[in-house]
C-alpha positions in Angstrom: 38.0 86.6 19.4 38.1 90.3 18.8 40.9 90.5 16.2 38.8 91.7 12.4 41.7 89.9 10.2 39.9 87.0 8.1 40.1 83.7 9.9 41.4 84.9 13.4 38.2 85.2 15.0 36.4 82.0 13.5 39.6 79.9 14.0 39.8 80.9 17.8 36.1 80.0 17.8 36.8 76.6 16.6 39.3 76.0 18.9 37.6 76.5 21.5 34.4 74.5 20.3 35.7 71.7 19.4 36.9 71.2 22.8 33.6 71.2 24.2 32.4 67.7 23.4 29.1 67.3 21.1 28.1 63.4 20.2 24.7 63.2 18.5 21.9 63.8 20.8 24.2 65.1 23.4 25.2 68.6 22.1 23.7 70.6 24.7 26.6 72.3 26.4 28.0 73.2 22.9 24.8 74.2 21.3 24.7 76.6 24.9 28.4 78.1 24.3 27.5 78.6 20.4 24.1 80.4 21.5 26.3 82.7 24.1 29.0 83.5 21.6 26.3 84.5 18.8 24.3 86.8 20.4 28.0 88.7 21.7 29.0 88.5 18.0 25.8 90.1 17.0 26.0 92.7 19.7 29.7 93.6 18.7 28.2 93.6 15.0 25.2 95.9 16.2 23.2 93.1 14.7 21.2 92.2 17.5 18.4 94.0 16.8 17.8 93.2 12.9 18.8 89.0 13.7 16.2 86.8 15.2 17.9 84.0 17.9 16.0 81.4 18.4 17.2 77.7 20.3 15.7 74.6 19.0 16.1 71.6 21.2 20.3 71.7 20.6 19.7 73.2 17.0 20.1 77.0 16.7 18.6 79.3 14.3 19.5 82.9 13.2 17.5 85.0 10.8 18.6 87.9 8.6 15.6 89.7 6.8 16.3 91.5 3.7 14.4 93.4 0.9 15.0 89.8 -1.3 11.8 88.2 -2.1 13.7 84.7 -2.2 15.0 83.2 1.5 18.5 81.6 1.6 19.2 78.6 4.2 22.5 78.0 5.1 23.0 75.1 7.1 26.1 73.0 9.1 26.0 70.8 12.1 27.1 70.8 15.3 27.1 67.6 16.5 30.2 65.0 16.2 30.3 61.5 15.7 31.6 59.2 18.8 35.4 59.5 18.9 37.5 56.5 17.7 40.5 55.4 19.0 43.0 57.9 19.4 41.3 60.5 19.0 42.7 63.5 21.3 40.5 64.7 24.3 41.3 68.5 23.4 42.0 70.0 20.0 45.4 70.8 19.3 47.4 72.8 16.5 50.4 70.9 14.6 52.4 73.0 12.0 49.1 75.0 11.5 46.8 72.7 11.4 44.0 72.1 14.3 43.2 68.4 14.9 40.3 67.3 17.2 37.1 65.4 16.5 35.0 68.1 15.1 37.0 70.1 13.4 36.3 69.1 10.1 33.4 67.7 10.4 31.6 70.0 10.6 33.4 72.9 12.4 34.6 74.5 10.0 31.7 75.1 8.1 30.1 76.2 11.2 32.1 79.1 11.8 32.9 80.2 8.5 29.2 79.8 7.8 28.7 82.0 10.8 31.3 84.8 9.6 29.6 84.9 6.1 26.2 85.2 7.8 27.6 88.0 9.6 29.1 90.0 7.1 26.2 89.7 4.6 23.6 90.7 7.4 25.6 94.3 7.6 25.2 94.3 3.8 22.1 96.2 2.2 20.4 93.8 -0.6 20.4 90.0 -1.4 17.9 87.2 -0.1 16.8 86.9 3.3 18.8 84.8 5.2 18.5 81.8 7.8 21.5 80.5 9.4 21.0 76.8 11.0 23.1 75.2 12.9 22.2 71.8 13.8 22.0 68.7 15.9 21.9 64.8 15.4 23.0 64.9 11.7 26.0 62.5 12.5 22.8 59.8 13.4 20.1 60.6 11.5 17.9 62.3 14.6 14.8 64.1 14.2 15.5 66.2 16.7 17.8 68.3 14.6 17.0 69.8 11.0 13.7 68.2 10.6 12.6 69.8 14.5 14.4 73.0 13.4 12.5 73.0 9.8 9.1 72.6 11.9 9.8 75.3 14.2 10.1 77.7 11.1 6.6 76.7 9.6 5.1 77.5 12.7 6.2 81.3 12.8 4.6 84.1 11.2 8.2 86.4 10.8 10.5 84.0 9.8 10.1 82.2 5.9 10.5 78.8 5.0 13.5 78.7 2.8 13.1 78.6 -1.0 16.8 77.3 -1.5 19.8 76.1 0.5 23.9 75.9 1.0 24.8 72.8 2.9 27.7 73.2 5.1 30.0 69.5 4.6 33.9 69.5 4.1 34.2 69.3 0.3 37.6 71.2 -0.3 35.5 74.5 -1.5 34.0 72.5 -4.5 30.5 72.5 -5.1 28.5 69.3 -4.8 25.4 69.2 -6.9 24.6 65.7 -6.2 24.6 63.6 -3.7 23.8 60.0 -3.6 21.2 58.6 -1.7 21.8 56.2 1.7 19.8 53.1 2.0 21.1 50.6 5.0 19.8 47.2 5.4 19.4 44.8 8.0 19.2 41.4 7.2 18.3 38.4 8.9 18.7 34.5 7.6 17.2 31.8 9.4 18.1 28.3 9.6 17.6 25.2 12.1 19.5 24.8 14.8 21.9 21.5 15.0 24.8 19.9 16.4 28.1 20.2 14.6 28.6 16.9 14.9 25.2 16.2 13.3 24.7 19.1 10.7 21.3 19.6 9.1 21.0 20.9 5.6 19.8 24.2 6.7 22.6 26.5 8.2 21.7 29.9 8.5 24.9 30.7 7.6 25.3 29.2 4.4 21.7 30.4 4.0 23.3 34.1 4.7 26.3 33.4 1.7 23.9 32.3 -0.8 22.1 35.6 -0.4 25.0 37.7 -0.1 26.4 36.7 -3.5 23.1 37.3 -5.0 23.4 40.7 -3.6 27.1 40.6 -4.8 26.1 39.9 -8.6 22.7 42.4 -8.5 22.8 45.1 -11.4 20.9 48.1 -10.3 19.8 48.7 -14.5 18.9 52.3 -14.5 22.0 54.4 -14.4 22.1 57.8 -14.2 23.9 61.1 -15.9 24.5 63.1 -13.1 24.7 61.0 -9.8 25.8 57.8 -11.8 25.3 54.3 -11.1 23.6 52.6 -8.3 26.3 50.0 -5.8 25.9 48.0 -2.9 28.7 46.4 -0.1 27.8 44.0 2.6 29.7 45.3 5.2 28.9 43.8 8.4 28.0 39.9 9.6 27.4 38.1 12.8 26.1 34.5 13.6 26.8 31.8 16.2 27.2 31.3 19.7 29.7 28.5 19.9 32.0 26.6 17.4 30.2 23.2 17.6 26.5 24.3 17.5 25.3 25.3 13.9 23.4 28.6 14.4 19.9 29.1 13.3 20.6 32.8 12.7 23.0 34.7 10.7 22.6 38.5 10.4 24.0 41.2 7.9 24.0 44.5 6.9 23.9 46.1 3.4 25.0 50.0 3.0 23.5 51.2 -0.5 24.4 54.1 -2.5 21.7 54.7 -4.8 20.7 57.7 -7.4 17.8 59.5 -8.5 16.2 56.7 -10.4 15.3 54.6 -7.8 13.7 55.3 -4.4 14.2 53.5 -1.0 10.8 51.8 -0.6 11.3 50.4 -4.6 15.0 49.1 -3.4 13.9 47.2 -0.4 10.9 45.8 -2.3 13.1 44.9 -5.8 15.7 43.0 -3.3 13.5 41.2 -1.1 12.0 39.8 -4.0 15.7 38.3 -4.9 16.9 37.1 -1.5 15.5 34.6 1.3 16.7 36.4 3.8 14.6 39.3 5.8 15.4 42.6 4.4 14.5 45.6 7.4 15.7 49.4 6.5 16.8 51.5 8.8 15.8 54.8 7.3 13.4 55.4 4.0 14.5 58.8 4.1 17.6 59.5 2.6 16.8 60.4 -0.7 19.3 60.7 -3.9 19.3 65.1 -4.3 20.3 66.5 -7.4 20.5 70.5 -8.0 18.2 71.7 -10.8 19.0 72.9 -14.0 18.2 77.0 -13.8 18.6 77.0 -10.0 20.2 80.2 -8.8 22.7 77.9 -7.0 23.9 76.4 -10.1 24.3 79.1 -11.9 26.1 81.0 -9.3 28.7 78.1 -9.0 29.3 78.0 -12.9 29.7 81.5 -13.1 32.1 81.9 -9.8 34.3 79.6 -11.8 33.3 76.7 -8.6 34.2 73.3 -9.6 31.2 70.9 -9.3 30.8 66.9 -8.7 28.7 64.4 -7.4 28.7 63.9 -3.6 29.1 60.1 -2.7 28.6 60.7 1.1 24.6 61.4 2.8 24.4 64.7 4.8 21.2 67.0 5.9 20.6 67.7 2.5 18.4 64.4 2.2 16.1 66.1 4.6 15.7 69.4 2.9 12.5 70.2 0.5 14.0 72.4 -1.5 17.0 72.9 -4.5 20.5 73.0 -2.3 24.1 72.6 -3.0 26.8 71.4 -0.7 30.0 73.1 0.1 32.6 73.4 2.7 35.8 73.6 3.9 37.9 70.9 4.6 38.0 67.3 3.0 35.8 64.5 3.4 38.3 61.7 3.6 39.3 63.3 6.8 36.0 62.7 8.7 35.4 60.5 11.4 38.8 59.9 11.8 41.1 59.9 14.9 43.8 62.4 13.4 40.7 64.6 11.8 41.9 68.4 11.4 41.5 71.6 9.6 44.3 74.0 8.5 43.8 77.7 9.1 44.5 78.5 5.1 41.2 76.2 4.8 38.9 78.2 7.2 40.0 81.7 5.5 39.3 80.0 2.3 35.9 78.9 3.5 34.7 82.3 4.5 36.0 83.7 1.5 34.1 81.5 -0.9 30.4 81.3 1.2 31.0 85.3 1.1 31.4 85.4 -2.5 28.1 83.0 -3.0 26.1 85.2 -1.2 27.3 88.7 -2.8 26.9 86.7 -6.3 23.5 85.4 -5.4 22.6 89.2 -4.8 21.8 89.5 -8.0 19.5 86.6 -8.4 17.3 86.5 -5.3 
């Protein structure tokens, strides 16, 4: 990883990353490798002396002070998703692209992230700068941005940030919305029978009824920016045997929802429509929407940076303060078993969080 030509060093990190597996809540031999490679980089940069290194459970954490009176997070994740079927043990490169579980999601924001930090901490001027690069945001855990983002209030030399860049796979354009994530658990009850001697109340038919109302529910308040609200039942389960009607049917309802309603209301304007049990799994992925007058915004309308609305949940549900998301890579390529990145992508990525960064000089 010594070559200075733009990509070669972060693509050689990547490859050799990715092959270092990194499930939620089991990223500790990458999160060490990552931490052993940084503080080289930052020697070789004749950083280390100006960037604070700090390890956070798996997350990692650099800071960059400047003369800015504004702080700048930038943030990506470490950690992968299970692999599916198919998915190749070790990354390998096909007519210049790198496939492997990781790649995209979210590696390559990692280490373009990581050259951008670089380069902008040998630069005089601009907002001071934290680098975070995280655990457990594939599952939701606490023990990655939220732990990292309580480290930081507890210490005296290193700010809270007043703004942030979200590291996701989003081609290079600029998401200034994202919708929020509400996942349901529902449970329909019924009495238990015979098949041969059905009773009237099936828990599965008890389930359908509910369903469809779910089906047919119009979420009323749309929105402008993050659009309307939409649900999907995508999961169901019930029965043990084919002649025994169950007195149990469960589902599960995934919920995309924008800034006009919260989580809590959701659950409570549902429940009041459906006999089954409605449990959610998390109240805390919020709907985000980038201010009008942020700094972000305005750099990405005056970089030329095409904007839309984010229909996929990441770590910025979790921030506290104005963010955008951007990355490189795409998102329909996530989770998948034939995930990759192309080389032209990872140049591209350092280029454009450089450019953010050098524009938002002028504004922090």
């Amino acid at each position: 990883m010594k070559s200075k030509e733009l990509g070669c060093r972060a693509i050689a990190l990547l490859e050799e990353m990715v092959s270092i597996p990194a499930p939620s809540t089991r990223e500790e031999a990458r999160s060490a490798f990552l931490k052993k490679i940084i503080l080289s980089l930052l020697k070789d940069e004749r950083l280390e002396k100006k960037v604070t290194v700090a390890g956070i459970k798996n997350n990692i954490l650099l800071y960059s002070p400047s003369q800015g009176k504004k702080t700048l997070l930038m943030c990506a994740h470490i950690d992968t998703v299970k692999p599916s079927e198919g998915t190749s043990p070790t990354p390998v490169w096909k007519g210049g692209k790198l496939y492997g579980l990781g790649t995209n999601d979210d590696g390559g924001c990692v280490v373009c992230m990581l050259e951008a930090f670089l380069r902008h901490s040998k630069a005089k001027g601009g907002p001071n700068l934290l680098l975070a690069l995280n655990a457990e945001e594939e599952n939701g855990g606490q023990n990655g941005l939220p732990a990292l983002l309580e480290y930081i209030k507890k210490q005296k030399d290193i700010p809270m940030p007043d703004l942030a860049v979200v590291g996701e796979p989003t081609g290079m354009k600029a998401a200034v919305g994202e919708k929020g994530l509400l996942v349901l658990d529902a449970t329909s009850k019924g009495t238990l029978s015979h098949a041969a001697h059905p009773g009237p109340d099936n828990a599965i038919y008890n389930a359908l009824k509910d369903i469809e109302t779910l089906r047919k529910f119009n979420f009323r308040r749309k929105s402008d920016v993050t659009g309307p609200t939409h649900l999907s039942v995508t999961q169901i389960n019930a029965g043990s045997a084919h002649n025994i009607v169950p007195d149990r049917c469960t589902f599960v309802v995934d919920i995309r929802f924008n800034e006009k309603y919260r989580p809590k209301e959701i659950v409570k304007i549902l429940s009041a429509k459906t006999a089954s049990t409605l449990k959610a799994r998390n109240l805390k992925h919020k709907c985000c929407v980038t201010p009008e007058g942020s700094p972000l915004l305005e750099t990405v309308q005056e970089l030329g940076i095409e904007t839309y609305v984010s229909p996929t949940s990441s770590d910025w549900s979790r921030l506290p303060v104005p963010a955008i998301k951007i990355g490189p890579g795409e998102s329909s390529r996530s989770h998948k078993a034939e995930e990759y990145i192309t080389k032209s992508e990872i140049a591209g990525g350092i280029k454009g969080y450089s450019l953010i960064l050098k524009h938002l000089q002028t504004k922090l």
